[in-house]
Structures are given as structure tokens and as C-alpha cells.
C-alpha positions as CSV (number, residue, x, y, z in Angstrom):
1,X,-53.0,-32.9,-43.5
2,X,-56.5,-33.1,-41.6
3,X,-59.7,-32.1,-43.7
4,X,-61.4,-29.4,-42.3
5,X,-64.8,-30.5,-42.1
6,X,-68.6,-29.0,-42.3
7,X,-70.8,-30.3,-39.6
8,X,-74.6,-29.5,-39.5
9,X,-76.1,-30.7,-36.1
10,X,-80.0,-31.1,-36.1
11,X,-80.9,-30.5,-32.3
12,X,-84.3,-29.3,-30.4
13,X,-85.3,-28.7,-27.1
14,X,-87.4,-30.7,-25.5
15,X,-89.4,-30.8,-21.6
16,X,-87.1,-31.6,-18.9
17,X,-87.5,-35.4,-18.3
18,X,-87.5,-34.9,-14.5
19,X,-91.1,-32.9,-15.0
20,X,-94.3,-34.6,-14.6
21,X,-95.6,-34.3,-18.4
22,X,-99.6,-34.9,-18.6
23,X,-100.7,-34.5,-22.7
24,X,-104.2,-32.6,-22.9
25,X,-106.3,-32.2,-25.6
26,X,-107.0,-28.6,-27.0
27,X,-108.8,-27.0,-29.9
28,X,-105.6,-26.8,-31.9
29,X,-104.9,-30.3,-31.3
30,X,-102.7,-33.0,-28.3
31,X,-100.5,-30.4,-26.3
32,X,-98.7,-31.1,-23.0
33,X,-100.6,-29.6,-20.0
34,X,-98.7,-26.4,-19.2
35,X,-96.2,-26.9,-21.9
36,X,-94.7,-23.3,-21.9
37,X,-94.2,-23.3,-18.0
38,X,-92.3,-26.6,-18.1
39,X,-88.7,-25.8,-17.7
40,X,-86.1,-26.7,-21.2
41,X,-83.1,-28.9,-22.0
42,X,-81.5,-29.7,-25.0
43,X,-82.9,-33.3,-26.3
44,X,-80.3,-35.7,-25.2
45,X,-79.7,-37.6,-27.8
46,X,-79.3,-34.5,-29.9
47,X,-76.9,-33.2,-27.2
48,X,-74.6,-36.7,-28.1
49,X,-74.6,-35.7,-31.5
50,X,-73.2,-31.5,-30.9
51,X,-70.5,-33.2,-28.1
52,X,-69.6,-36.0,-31.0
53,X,-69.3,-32.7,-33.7
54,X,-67.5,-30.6,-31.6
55,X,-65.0,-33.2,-30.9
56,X,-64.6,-34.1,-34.2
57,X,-64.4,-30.7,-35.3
58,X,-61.5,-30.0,-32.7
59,X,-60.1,-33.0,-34.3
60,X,-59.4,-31.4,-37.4
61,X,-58.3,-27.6,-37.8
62,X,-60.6,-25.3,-39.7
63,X,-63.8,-28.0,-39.0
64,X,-66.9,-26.0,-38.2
65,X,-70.2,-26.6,-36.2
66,X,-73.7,-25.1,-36.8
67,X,-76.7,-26.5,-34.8
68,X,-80.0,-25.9,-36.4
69,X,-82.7,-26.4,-34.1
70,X,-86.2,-25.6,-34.5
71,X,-88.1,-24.6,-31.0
72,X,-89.9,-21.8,-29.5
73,X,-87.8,-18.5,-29.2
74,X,-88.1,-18.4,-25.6
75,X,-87.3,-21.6,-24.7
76,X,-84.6,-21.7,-27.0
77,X,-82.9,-19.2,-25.2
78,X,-83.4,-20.4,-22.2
79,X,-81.7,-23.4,-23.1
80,X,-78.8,-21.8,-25.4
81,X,-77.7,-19.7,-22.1
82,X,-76.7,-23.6,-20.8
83,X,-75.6,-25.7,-24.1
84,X,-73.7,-22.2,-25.3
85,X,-71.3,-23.1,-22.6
86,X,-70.2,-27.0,-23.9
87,X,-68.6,-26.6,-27.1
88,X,-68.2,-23.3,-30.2
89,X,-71.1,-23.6,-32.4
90,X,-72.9,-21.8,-34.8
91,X,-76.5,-21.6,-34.0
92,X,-79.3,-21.4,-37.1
93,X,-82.6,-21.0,-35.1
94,X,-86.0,-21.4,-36.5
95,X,-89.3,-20.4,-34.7
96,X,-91.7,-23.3,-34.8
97,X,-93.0,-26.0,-32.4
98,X,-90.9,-28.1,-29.9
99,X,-93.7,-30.4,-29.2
100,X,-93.2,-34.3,-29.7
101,X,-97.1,-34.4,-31.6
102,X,-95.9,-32.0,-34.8
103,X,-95.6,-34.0,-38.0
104,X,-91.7,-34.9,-37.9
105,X,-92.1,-34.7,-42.2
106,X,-92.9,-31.1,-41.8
107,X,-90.0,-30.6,-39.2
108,X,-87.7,-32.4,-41.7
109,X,-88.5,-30.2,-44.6
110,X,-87.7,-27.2,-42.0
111,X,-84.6,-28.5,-40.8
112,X,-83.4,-29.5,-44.8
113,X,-84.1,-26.1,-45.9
114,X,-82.3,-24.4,-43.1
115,X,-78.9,-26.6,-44.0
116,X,-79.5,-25.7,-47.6
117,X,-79.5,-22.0,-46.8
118,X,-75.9,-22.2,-44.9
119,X,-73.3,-19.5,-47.2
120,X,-70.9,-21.9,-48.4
121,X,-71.7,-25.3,-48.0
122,X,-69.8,-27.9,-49.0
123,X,-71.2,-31.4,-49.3
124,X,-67.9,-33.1,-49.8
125,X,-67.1,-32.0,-46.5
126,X,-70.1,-32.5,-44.7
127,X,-71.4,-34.3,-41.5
128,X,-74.8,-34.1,-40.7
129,X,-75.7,-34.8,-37.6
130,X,-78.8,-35.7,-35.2
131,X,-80.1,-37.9,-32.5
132,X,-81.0,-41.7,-33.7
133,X,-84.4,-41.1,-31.4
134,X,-85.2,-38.0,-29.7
135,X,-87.4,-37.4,-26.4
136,X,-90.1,-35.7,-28.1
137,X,-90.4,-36.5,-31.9
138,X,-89.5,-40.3,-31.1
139,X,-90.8,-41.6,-34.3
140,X,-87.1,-42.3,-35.6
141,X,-87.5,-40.7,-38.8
142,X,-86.8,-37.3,-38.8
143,X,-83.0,-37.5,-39.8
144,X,-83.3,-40.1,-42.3
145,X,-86.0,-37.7,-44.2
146,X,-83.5,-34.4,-43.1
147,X,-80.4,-36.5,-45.5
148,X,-83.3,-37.8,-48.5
149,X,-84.7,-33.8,-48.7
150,X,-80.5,-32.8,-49.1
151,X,-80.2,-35.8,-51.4
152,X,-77.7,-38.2,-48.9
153,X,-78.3,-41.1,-49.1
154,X,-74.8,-42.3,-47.1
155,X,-76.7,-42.9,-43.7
156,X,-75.4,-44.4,-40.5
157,X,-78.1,-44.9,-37.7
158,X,-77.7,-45.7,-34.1
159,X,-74.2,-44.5,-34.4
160,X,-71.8,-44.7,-31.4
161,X,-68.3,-44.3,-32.5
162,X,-66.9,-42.5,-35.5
163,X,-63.3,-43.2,-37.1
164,X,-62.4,-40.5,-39.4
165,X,-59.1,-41.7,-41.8
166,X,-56.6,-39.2,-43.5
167,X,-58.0,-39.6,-46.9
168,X,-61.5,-38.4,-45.7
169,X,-63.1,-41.7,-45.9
170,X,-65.0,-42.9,-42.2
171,X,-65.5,-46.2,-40.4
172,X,-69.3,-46.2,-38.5
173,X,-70.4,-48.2,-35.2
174,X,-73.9,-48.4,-35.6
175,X,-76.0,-50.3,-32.8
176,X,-77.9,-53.6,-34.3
177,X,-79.9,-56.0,-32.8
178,X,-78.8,-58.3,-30.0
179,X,-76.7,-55.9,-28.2
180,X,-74.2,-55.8,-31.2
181,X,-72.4,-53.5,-33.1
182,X,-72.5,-53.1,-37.1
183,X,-69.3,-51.8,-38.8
184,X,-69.8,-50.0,-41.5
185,X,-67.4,-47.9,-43.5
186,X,-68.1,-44.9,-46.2
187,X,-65.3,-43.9,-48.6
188,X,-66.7,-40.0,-49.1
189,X,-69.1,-37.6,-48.3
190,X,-71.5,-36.2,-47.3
191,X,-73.1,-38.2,-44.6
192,X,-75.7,-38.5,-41.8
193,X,-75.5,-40.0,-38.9
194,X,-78.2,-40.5,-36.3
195,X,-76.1,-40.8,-33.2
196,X,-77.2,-43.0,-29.8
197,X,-75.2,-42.2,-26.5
198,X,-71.5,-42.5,-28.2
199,X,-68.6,-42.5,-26.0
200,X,-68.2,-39.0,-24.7
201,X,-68.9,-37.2,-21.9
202,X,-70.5,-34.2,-21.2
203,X,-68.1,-31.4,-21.7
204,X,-67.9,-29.4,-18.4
205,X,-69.1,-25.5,-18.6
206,X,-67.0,-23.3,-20.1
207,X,-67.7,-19.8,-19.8
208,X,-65.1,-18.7,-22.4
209,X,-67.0,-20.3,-25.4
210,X,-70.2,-19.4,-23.9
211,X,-69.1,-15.6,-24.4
212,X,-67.8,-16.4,-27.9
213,X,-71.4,-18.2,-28.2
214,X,-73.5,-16.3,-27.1
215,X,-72.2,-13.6,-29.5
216,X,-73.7,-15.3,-32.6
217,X,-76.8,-16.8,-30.5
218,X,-78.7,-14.1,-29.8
219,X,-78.7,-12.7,-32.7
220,X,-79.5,-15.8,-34.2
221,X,-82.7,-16.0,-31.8
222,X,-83.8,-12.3,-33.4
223,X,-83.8,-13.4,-36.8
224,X,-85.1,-16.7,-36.5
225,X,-87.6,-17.8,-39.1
226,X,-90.9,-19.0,-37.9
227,X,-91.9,-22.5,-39.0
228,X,-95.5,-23.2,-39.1
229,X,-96.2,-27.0,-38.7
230,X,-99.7,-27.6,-39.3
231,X,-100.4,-31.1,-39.0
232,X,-102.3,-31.6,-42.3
233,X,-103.8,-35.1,-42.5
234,X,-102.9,-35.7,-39.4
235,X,-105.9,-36.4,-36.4
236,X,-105.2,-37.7,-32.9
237,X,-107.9,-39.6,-31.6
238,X,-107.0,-39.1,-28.2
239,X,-104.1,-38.6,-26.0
240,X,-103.6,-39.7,-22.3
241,X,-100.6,-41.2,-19.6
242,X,-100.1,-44.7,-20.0
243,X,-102.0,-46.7,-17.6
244,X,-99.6,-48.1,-14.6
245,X,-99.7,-51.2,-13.2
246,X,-98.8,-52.9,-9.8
247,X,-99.5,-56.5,-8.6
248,X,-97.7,-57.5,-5.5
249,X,-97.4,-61.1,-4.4
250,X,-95.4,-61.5,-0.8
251,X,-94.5,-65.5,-0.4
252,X,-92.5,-66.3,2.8
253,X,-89.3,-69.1,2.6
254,X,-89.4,-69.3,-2.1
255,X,-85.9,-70.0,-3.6
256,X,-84.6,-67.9,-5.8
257,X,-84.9,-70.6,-8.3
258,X,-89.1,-70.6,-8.0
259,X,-88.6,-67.0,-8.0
260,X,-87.0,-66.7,-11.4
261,X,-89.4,-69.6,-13.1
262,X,-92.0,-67.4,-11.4
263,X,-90.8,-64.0,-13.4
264,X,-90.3,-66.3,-16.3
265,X,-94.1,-67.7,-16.3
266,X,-95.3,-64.1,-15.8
267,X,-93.1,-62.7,-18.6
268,X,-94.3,-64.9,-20.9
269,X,-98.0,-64.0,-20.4
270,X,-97.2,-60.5,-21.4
């Protein structure tokens, strides 16, 4: 008989990555020029991780999904109206900062205490899930100090396929150097797993679950918690585009061998 499973996905949104995004400095500290104007989507790697869940979840009967994300109301909204559509899920909102310059230790301690605070939680049934990186808080580290604050200590990083067995043990594909894959196998729970781009689609719009959805979202939105990250400790000495660079050579009549010793010879100056 399939377990029914718990599974906690750790999600924010994030600047679309088709907008120009220029980071300013401000009395409150590094911002992104015109931040709030700049339209939302939910981070992609964290979107790899709620597809992953929802699959497993349909997987095995009785399985649920929460996403706890912590973002501005607004632009949480904006973005549920989209994401509400993919797959059922739970949504736990807190009110706090989006921005890839907030302390990720402070936005783990959020996220922790959010999962802790779900009626009913069972940790020998649970999957926590989250991005491996993320496109704002791309330090890496956020999930791995989400599963040390709930005490797991099971974790799985740069995950891209997940084999769940009848006795509720799970076999890992975790990315490792050299374009190789790490198998690595867990006999109980709970878990975590930072996921990369795993093997799924994106699930196409559904406007059935994004009715069922939405009828927990919003008033998820109104009673979100507001998170207050402030940075303690922390001081930016400045912020600014990296620089680009562009040196073009045009040579008539080179073989393509000279032309790959030449990339070679100009890599290796780097």
C-alpha cells in the first residue's frame, strides 16, 4: 500500500529574469532599482521542486503539498494567480522580503518556523523540499540551514531524480562534479532535498486546481505573517552590474585548428 506522504516545499518569488535588473544603493541598504514595479515569477528552481512534489504526491494517495514561501503580499499574489494553476497545493505565506541581498540565515529561521507550525506534522512522513540554488538568494545555503533548524540532517543536494520504494525508504540522484551523478539512498524519513532541474516538465495550466487553489491562497495571503529580516551584521560595501567585456579579433583564411589553439591560449589567461 503506497505511504501517503507530507511534503513541505520552500519556494519564493523572485524578478522576472527577462527584466533588466540594475542593484542601487539606498539608506536601508543594496535594493534592485525599481524592485516593486518589476514584474514576478516563481524562482525556478523552486518551481522544479513544487512540480517534483506534486508528482510525487499524485504518486501516492493521501500525499499532501504545502508551499511556504516568504515574499511581499502583493507580489505573491500576483504570482500565485499563475503557479495556483500547475498543481493542488497548500500555500503557508509569510510577509517579508523577496530580495536576493536579505541574510538567507534569517530567511531560514522563517521558513523552519513556518513548517514547524503546520497542524499535524509528521516527520516520518516528510519531504522537504526547495531549490538547490535559487535566482535571488543564490548563496546555496538556505535549505541546508531550513532541515539543521527542524533537526534533518538526511539531506540530498542537487537532486534530479527521486525513487521512492514500497517500504518508504528513497534512492537520490544528486548532481556531483564532472557532469556525474551521485546515488545515494536513505532508508527513512524525514528528508530534504535541494532539487536542480529534475526530469519534469512544466505542468500545463489547469484552471480546475487553480479554483480549488485559489480557495485556500487568498486567504492564506490575508493572514500572512510579516517577517522582518534585518540584516544584522551584515554591511555591503557596494553593489553594481558586473562589468562586460568585448574584444573582437577578425583574421581572414585561419583554420579552425589555429582557431581552437587560439580560444585555448586565451582561456588559459583568464
Amino acid at each position: 500500500m503506497p505511504i501517503p506522504y507530507q511534503i513541505v516545499v520552500c519556494g519564493s518569488v523572485v524578478p522576472d529574469p527577462l527584466q533588466t535588473l540594475e542593484p542601487i544603493t539606498t539608506p536601508a541598504g543594496p535594493a534592485l532599482k525599481n524592485e516593486l514595479m518589476l514584474p514576478a515569477v516563481l524562482d525556478p528552481w523552486a518551481g522544479h521542486a513544487l512540480f517534483e512534489a506534486a508528482n510525487l504526491a499524485k504518486q501516492h494517495p493521501g500525499s499532501k503539498v504545502w508551499l511556504v514561501s516568504v515574499g511581499p503580499k502583493a507580489k505573491l499574489q500576483q504570482v500565485m494567480m499563475t503557479v495556483a494553476q500547475k498543481v493542488p497545493f497548500e500555500l503557508i505565506a509569510l510577509d517579508g522580503p523577496a530580495s536576493g541581498f536579505a541574510e538567507s540565515a534569517e530567511i531560514a529561521a522563517a521558513l523552519a518556523g513556518a513548517i514547524q507550525a503546520i497542524p499535524g506534522l509528521d516527520q516520518s512522513r516528510l519531504f522537504v523540499f526547495g531549490g538547490w540554488e535559487s535566482a535571488s538568494r543564490g548563496a546555496g545555503t538556505t535549505m541546508q540551514m531550513v532541515g539543521e533548524l527542524l533537526g534533518i540532517t538526511d539531506q540530498f543536494q542537487g537532486v534530479d531524480q527521486l525513487t521512492v520504494r514500497p517500504d518508504g525508504s528513497f534512492q537520490a540522484l544528486e548532481r556531483v562534479e564532472g557532469g556525474k551523478h551521485q546515488v545515494s539512498a536513505c532508508s527513512a524519513l524525514p528528508a530534504l532535498l535541494g532539487w536542480a532541474t529534475g526530469n519534469l516538465p512544466e505542468p500545463p495550466n489547469n484552471p480546475q486546481v487553480g479554483m480549488l487553489n485559489m480557495r485556500t491562497v487568498m486567504p492564506a495571503l490575508q493572514r500572512a505573517k510579516p517577517v522582518k529580516v534585518a540584516n544584522d551584521g551584515v554591511a555591503f560595501a557596494s553593489v553594481s552590474l558586473p562589468k562586460q567585456r568585448r574584444a573582437t579579433k577578425i583574421v581572414k583564411d585561419l583554420s579552425p585548428d589555429a582557431i581552437a589553439q587560439e580560444i585555448v591560449e586565451w582561456i588559459g589567461k583568464e
